[in-house]
C-alpha positions in Angstrom: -90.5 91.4 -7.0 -87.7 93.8 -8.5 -85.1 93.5 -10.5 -82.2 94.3 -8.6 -79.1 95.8 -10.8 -75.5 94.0 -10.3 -74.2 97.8 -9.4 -77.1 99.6 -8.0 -74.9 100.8 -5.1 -72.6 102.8 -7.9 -74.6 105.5 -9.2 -71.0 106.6 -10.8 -70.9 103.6 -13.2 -74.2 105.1 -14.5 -74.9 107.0 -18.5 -77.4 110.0 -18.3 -81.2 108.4 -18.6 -83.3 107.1 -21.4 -86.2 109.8 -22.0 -89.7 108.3 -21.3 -91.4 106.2 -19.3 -89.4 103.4 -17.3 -89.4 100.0 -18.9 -89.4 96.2 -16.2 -85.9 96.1 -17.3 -85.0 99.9 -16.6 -81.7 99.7 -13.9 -80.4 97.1 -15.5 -77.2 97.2 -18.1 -76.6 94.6 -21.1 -73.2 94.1 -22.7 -73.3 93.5 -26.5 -70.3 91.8 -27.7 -72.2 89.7 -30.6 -72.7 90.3 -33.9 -75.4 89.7 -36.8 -78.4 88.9 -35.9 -79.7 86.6 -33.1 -77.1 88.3 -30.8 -77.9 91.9 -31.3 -81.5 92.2 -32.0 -81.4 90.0 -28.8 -80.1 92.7 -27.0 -82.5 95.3 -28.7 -85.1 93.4 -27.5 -84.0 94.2 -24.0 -82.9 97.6 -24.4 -86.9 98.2 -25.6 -87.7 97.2 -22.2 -85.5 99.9 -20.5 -82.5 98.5 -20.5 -79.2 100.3 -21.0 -77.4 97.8 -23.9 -74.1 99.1 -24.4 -72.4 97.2 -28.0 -69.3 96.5 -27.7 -67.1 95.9 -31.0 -63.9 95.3 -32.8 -62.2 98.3 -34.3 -63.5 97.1 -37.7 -67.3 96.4 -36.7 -69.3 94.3 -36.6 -69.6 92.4 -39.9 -73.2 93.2 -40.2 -72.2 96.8 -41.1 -70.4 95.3 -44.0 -73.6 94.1 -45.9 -75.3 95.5 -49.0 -77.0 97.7 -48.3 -79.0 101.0 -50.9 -78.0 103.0 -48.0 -75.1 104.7 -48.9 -73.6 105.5 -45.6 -75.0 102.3 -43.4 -76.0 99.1 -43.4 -79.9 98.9 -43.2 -79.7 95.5 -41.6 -77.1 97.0 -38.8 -79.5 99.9 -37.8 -82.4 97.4 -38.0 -81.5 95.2 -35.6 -78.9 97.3 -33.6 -81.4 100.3 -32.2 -81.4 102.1 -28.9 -77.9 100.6 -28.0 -74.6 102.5 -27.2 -71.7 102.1 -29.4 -68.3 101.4 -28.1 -65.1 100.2 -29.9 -62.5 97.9 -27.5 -60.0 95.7 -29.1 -60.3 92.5 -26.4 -56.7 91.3 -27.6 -55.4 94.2 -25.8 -55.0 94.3 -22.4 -55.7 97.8 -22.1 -59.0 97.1 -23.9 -59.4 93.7 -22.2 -59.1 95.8 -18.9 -61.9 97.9 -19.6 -63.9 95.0 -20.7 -63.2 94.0 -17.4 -64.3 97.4 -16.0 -67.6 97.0 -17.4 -68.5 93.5 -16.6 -67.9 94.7 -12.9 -70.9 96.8 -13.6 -73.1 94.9 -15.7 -76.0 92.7 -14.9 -76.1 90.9 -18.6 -73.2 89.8 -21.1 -74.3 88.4 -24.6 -71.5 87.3 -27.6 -71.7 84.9 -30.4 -68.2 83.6 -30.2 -67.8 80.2 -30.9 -67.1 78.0 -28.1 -63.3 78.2 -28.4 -62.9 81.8 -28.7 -64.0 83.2 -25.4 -61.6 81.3 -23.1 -58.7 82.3 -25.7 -59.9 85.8 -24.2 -60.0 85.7 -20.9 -64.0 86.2 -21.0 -65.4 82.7 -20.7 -68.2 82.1 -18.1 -66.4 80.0 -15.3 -63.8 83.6 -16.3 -66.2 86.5 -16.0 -68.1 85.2 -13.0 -65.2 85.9 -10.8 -65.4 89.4 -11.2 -68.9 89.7 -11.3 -71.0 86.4 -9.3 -74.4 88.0 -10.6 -73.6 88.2 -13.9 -76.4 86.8 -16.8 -73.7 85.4 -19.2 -75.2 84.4 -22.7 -73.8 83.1 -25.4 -74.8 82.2 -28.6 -73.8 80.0 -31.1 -74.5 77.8 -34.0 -74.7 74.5 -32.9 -74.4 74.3 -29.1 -71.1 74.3 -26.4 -70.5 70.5 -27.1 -71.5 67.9 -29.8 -69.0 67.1 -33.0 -70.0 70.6 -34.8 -69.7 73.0 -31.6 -67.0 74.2 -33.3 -68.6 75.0 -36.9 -69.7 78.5 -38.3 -73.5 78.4 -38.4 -75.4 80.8 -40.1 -79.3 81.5 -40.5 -79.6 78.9 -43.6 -76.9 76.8 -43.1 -79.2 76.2 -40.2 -82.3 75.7 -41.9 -81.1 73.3 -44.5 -80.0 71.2 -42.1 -83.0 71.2 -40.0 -85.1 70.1 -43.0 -86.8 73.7 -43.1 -86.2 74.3 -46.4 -87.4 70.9 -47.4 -90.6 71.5 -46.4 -90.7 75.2 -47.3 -91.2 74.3 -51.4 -93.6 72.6 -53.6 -93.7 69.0 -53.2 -91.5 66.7 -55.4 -89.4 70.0 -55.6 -85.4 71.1 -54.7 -85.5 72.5 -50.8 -85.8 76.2 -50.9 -84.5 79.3 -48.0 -86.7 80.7 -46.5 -85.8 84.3 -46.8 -85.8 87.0 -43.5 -83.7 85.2 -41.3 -86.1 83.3 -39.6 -84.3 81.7 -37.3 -81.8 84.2 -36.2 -84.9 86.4 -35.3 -86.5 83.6 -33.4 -83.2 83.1 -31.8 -83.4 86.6 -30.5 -86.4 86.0 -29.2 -84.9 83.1 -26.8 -81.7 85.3 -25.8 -84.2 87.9 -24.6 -86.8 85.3 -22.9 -83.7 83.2 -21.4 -81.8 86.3 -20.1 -85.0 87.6 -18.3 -85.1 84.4 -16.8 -82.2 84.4 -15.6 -82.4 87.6 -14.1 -85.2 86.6 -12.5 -84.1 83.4 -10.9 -81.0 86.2 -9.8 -83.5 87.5 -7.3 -84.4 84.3 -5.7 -80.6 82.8 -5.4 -78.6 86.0 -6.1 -76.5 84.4 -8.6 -75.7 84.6 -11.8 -75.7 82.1 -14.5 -74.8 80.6 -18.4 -77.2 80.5 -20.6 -76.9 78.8 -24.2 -78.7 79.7 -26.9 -78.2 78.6 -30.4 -79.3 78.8 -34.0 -80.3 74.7 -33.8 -82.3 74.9 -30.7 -83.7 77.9 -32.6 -84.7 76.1 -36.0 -85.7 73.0 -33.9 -87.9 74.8 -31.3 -90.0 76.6 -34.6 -90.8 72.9 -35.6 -92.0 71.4 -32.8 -94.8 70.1 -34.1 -93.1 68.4 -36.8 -90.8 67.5 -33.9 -93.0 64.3 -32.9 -91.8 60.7 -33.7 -94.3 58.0 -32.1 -93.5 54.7 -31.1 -94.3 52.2 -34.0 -94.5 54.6 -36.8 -91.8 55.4 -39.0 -89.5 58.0 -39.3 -90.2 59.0 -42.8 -93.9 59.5 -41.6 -95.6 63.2 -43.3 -95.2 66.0 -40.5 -96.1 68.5 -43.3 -98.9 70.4 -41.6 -100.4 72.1 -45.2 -103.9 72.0 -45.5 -103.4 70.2 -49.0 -103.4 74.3 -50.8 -106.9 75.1 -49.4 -105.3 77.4 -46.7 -102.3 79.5 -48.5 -102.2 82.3 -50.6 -103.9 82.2 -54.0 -104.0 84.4 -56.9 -106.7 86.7 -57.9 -107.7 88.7 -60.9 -105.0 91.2 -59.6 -102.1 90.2 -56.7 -102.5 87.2 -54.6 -104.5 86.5 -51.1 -104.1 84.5 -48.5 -106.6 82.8 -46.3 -106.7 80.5 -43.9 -110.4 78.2 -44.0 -109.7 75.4 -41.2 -111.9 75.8 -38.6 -115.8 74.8 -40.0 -117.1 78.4 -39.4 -114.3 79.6 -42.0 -114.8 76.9 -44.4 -118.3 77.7 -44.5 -118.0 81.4 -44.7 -115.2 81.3 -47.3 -117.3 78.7 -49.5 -120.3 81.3 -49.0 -118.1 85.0 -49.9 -116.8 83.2 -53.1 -120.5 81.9 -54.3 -119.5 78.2 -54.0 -121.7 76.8 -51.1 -122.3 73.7 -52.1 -119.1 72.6 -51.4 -119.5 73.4 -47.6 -122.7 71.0 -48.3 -120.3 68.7 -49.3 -119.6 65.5 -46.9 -116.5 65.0 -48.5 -114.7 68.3 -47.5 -116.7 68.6 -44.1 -113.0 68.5 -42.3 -109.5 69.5 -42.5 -108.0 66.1 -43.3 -111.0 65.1 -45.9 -110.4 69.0 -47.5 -106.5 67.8 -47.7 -107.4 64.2 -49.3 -109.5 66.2 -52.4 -107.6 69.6 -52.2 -107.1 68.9 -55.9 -110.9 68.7 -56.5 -111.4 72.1 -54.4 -108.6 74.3 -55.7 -109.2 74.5 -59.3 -112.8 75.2 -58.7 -111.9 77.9 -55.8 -109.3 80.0 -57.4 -111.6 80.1 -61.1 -113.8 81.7 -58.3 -111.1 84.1 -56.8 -110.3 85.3 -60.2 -113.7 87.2 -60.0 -112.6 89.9 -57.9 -108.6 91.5 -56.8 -107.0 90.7 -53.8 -107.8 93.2 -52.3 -111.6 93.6 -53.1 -111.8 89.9 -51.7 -109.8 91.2 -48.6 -112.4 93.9 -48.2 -115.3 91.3 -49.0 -114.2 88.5 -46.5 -114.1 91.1 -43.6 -113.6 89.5 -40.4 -115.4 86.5 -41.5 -112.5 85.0 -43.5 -108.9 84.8 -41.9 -107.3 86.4 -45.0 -104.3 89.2 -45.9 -103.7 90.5 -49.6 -99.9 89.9 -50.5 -98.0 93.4 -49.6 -94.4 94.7 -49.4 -93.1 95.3 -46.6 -92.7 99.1 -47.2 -96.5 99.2 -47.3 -96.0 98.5 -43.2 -94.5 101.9 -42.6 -98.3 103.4 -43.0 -100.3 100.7 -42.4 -103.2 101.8 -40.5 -103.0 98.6 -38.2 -99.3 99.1 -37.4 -99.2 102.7 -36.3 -102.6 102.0 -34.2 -100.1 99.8 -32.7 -97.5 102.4 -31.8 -94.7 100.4 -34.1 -93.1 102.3 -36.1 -90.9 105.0 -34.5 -88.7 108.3 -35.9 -85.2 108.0 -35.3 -82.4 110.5 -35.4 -79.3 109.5 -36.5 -75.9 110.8 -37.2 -75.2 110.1 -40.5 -78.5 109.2 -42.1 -80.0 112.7 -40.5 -83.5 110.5 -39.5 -85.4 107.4 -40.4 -88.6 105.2 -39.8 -88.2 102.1 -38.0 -89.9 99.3 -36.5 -89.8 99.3 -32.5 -91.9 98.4 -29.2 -92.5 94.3 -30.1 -93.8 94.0 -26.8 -96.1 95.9 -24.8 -96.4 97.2 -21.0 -98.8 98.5 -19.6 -97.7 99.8 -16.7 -94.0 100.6 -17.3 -94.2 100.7 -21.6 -90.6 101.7 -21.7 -88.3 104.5 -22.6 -88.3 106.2 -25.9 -86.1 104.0 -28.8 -83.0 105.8 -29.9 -81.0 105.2 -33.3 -78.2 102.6 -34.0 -75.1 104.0 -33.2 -72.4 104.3 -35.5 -69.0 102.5 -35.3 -67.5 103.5 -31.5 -70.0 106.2 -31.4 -70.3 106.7 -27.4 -66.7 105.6 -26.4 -66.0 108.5 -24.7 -69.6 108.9 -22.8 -69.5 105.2 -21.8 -65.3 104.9 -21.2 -64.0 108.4 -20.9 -61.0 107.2 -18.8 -59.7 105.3 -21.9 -60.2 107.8 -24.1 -58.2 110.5 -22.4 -55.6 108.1 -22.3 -55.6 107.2 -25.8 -55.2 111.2 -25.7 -52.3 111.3 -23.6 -50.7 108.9 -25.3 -50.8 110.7 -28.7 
C-alpha cells in the first residue's frame, strides 16, 4: 500500500526534488509551525524519510535560534534538530500571511505546532478549522500537558516535565535532592511519537481517506519512558520501590583512568564479568547467584569490584571485556563524530550551509532498505526559502515596496 499525497494531482504546488534515493514518506509534504524541540526534530524525523518539511515561523524565529550557543552566527541546537527542512517566514496575525498559510495547508498532507491549546483557534488554524480546507489533513499538535485537564493551559518544558513526573527523583543517589536529567530526554522521545503517530495516521488515511488530530505531549512523553515504573498492583502500596537499579552492580564505575560502564544481569555476564576482573569466586557465590540477591549485598560486591577495576583504564577493561561483558568507557559526545561504529553506520552526514560555510551532523536514525531516503540538507536560516516555497507573496511584498 502507498502513501497517497493530499495534492498529488497538482504537480504545480510541488519544490524541485531532494537528491538521492526516494524515502516511504517521499510525495508527501509536512508543515512545521512548532518550535524547540519535540515539534521540530519531529518533523526532521520525517523529512529523513523523504519527506518535503517546510518550517514555517514568526518573523522573529523560532526561539530555539535564540539559545547559547559557541557558534557565533547560529544556534547549534536550531541546526541540530531543524535539518533538511525549508525555511519560510509568515506572520499568521496577518491575513495576507494567514492566507498563504491557508494556501499551503490546501497542499499539504501533515500540519505539526506546539501552540498551546488556546492559541490555535485565536488563529483561525485549529483542527475542526483547517480540516475544512483540507479533509485529509494529519493535524498534530503538541503540547505540554494535553488539550484538556486543569494544566492544558500551562507552559511545559523538557524539565518542568521531568520533575513532575518523578524523573529526576529517581535519576540521583538515594537519600539525595532530585536531579535533571540533561539532553532533553523527553522532548527527543516526544519527537519520536509525533513522527510514529503522524505515520499512523497517514496510514489509517489510506484505508478511510481521512484525515485526523493527533495529540502529543511532553507528559505522555515522560510517562510512556517510565512505564515500567508505571505499575501499581492491587494491594500494594503506592509508595512501593519501582527503582529498577541493579543495587550499583550494573552502572558505570571508575577505573584507574575514566569511568566504565557495564551492565552484568543476565548469569552469562555476571559470570564473565566476575571471571575478566579475577574475582570468580563471587560468581561461586550462592548469595549473588541472581539479580535481586546481587541488589540485597550490592554493598558487599562493590567495594570489592571496583578495588578490582582500579587495576586497569577504562578503556583497557573496554578492550578486555570484548563482547563478553556489556560494557562502554565514558566518552564525550564529540568523540561520536569519528567513532568507527557510527560512521559504519552511515550517521554522521556533511552539510552545507549558508552562514556556517559546512558542518558535521548527526542524520539517518532509521534505516530503509529498500527506499533509504534522500540525501539530508542543512537547517535553513531565518525565512530562507520564502521566495522558492511562496514566490507569489514575495513579489507582492515587492510591489508593495
Amino acid at each position: 500500500m502507498s502513501i497517497t499525497a493530499s495534492h498529488a494531482a497538482d504537480d504545480s504546488t510541488r519544490l524541485p526534488a531532494r537528491t538521492g534515493p526516494a524515502g516511504p514518506l517521499s510525495g508527501l509534504r509536512v508543515l512545521d509551525l512548532s518550535a524547540y524541540i519535540a515539534g521540530p526534530y519531529g518533523c526532521s524525523l520525517l523529512a529523513d524519510q523523504g519527506a518535503e518539511v517546510i518550517k514555517i515561523e514568526p518573523p522573529t524565529g523560532d526561539n530555539l535560534r535564540k539559545y547559547p550557543s559557541t557558534l557565533e552566527a547560529e544556534s547549534r541546537a536550531f541546526i541540530g534538530v531543524n535539518r533538511s527542512k525549508l525555511g519560510v517566514v509568515l506572520d499568521l496575525k496577518q491575513p495576507d500571511d494567514l492566507a498563504a498559510l491557508m494556501a499551503l495547508v490546501r497542499t499539504a498532507d501533515v500540519l505539526v505546532h506546539n501552540f498551546r491549546p488556546s492559541v490555535p483557534p485565536r488563529l483561525g488554524i485549529a483542527y475542526d478549522q483547517l480540516k475544512l480546507v483540507n479533509p485529509r489533513l494529519i493535524y498534530c499538535s503538541v503540547t505540554g500537558y494535553g488539550e484538556t485537564g486543569p494544566l492544558r493551559a500551562k507552559a511545559g518544558y523538557d524539565q518542568v516535565l521531568q520533575t513532575m513526573t518523578g524523573m529526576c527523583a529517581l535519576q540521583g543517589k538515594r537519600g539525595e535532592p532530585p536531579e535533571i536529567i540533561y539532553g532533553s530526554v523527553v522532548d527527543y522521545y516526544a519527537a519520536a511519537l509525533v513522527a510514529a503517530g503522524v505515520a499512523s495516521a497517514l496510514y489509517e488515511r489510506e484505508k478511510s481517506g481521512e484525515g485526523q488530530f493527533v495529540g502529543v505531549s511532553l507528559l505522555r512523553s515522560a510517562l510512556t519512558m517510565q512505564s515500567a515504573r508505571m505499575v501499581w498492583a492491587e494491594g500494594e502500596p503506592k509508595d512501593v520501590g519501582r527503582d529498577m537499579r541493579s543495587g550499583g552492580i550494573t552502572g558505570i564505575h571508575p577505573t584507574r583512568e575514566g569511568h566504565i560502564y557495564i551492565s552484568a544481569n543476565t548469569p552469562h555476564f555476571w559470570r564473565a564479568l566476575c571471571d575478566k576482573v579475577g574475582l570468580g569466586e563471587l560468581a561461586a557465590d550462592e548469595r549473588y547467584d541472581s539479580v535481586r540477591k546481587r541488589a540485597q549485598h550490592f554493598a558487599e560486591i562493590v567495594p570489592r569490584l571496583r578495588t578490582a577495576l582500579a587495576e586497569r583504564t577504562a578503556l583497557e577493561w573496554e578492550e578486555l571485556f570484548g563482547e563478553e561483558v556489556p560494557c562502554a568507557a565514558a566518552r564525550t559526545v564529540e568523540d561520536m563524530f569519528d567513532n568507527a561504529q557510527v560512521l559504519a553506520e552511515d550517521m554522521v552526514a556533511n552539510f552545507a550551509h549558508p552562514t556556517l560555510g559546512s558542518y558535521r551532523g548527526f542524520t539517518r536514525p532509521v534505516q530503509f532498505g529498500r527506499t533509504p531516503g534522500p540525501e539530508p540538507f542543512a537547517a535553513p536560516t531565518l525565512g530562507q526559502h520564502t521566495q522558492r516555497v511562496l514566490p507569489a507573496k514575495e513579489a507582492a511584498g515587492r510591489a508593495d515596496d
